[in-house]
N, C-alpha and C positions, 0 to 999 in steps of 0.2 A: 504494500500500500504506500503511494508516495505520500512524502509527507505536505502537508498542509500550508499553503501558498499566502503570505500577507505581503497586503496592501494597503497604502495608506495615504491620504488625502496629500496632495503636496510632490510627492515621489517621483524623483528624476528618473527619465528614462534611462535603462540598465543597473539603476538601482536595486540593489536584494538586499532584503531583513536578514539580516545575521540572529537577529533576537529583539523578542519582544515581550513586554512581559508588566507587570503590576506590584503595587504593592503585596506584601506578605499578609495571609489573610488573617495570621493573627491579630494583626492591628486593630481588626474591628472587634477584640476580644473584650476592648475599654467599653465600648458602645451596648455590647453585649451583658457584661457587669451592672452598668447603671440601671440598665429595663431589667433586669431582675430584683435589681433592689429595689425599683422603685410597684414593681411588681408584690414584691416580698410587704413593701410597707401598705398597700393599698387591700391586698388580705388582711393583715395587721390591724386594719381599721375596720371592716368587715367584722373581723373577732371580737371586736372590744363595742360596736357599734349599731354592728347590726346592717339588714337592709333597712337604710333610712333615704331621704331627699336628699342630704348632706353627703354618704357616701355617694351616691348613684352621680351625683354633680362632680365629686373629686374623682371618681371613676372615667366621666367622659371626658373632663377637662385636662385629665392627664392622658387617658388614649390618644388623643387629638395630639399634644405635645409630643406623646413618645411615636407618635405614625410620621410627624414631622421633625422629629431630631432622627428616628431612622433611616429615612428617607432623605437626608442630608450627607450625613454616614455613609450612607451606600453610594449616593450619586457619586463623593467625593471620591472614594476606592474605586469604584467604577471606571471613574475618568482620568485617573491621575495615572498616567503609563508610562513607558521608557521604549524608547525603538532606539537600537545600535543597527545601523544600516552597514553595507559596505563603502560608503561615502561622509556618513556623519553620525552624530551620536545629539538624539532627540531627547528632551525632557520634557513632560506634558502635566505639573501640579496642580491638579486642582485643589482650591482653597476651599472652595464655598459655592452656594449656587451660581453666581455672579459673578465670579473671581477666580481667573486660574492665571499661570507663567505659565510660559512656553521658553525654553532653553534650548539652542540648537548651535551644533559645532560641527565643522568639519573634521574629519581624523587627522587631520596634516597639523592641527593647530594643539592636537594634545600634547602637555609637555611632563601630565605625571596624574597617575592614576592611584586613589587610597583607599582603602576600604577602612568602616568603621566598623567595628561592633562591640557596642558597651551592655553590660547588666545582664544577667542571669537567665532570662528570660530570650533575649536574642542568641546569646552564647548558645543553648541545650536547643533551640528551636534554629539555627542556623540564617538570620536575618540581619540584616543592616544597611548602614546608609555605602552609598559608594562616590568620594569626591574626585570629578574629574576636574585639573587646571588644564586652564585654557590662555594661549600667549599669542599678544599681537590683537587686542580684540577691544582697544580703548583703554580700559583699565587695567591698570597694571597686574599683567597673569588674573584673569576669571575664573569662575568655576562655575562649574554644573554639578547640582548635587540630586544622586536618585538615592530616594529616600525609601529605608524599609523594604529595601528588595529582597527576594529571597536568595540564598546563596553566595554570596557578596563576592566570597574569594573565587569563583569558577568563573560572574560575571566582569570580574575584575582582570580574570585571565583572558576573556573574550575580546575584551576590549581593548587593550593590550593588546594583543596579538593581533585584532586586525586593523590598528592604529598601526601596528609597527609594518604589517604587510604594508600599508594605502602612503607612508609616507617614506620605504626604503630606510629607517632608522629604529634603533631602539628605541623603545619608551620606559621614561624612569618607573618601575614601581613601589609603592609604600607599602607596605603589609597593615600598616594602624595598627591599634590595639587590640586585641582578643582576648 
């Protein structure tokens, strides 16, 4: 079965996806904690109160909220992506409904690629951020940074590697913290 062909809005001709890919899906494990708690204290009231007017009103007026903070949460990790092409290396964060950066470089201009990964929870789950510098782009050495990806050190070798094929040089790498 060949594998599966992406395509993306913008995309020069003879351009191919080397990789593309999202946040790590534990991220939304925050989002996931609060609707339980907030779940957990809305029973809690329930117990101590009963079916009354007053719960039934803090019942809808918090469904409403949490369909709307989930549906925030979800848009966000949805849309927030990373494309390493064989010609440039994309970043697409979304913030917010209304709010997102778009970061984009070409491979010639990378001059050192890092990966992060802090705390106990990225460690044993294998996630974090990966900082690429970027030289010659206005301000002195940029960066693009993909945040919460999965795998850090493989896509850090990816990138890497076909930064170093696209520009005929090495590229420095940082290993970060682990």
């Amino acid at each position: 079965m060949p594998d599966k062909i992406i395509t993306f809005e913008g995309q020069k001709p003879k351009e191919q996806v080397i990789n593309f890919g999202r946040k790590h899906p534990l991220v939304m494990s925050k989002m996931g904690l609060i609707i339980l708690a907030v779940a957990l204290l809305i029973f809690g009231l329930f117990l101590k109160f009963g079916f009354s007017s007053v719960t039934s009103y803090i019942t809808i007026i918090t469904g409403i909220i949490g369909a709307v903070y989930f549906s925030r949460c979800w848009f966000i990790y949805n849309h927030s992506i990373y494309i390493i092409s064989s010609d440039r290396v994309i970043s697409m964060d979304q913030r917010g409904f209304f709010s997102r950066r778009v970061s984009e470089s070409a491979l010639d201009k990378i001059v050192n690629v890092t990966q992060d990964v802090k705390g106990l929870v990225r460690t044993i789950f294998d996630f974090g951020d990966i900082v690429i510098q970027i030289s010659g782009s206005g301000n002195e050495n940029s960066i693009i940074k993909l945040i919460d990806v999965p795998d850090p050190g493989e896509l850090q070798k990816k990138i890497t590697h076909t930064a170093s094929e696209f520009a005929g040089t090495e590229i420095e790498v940082d290993l970060g913290k682990r």
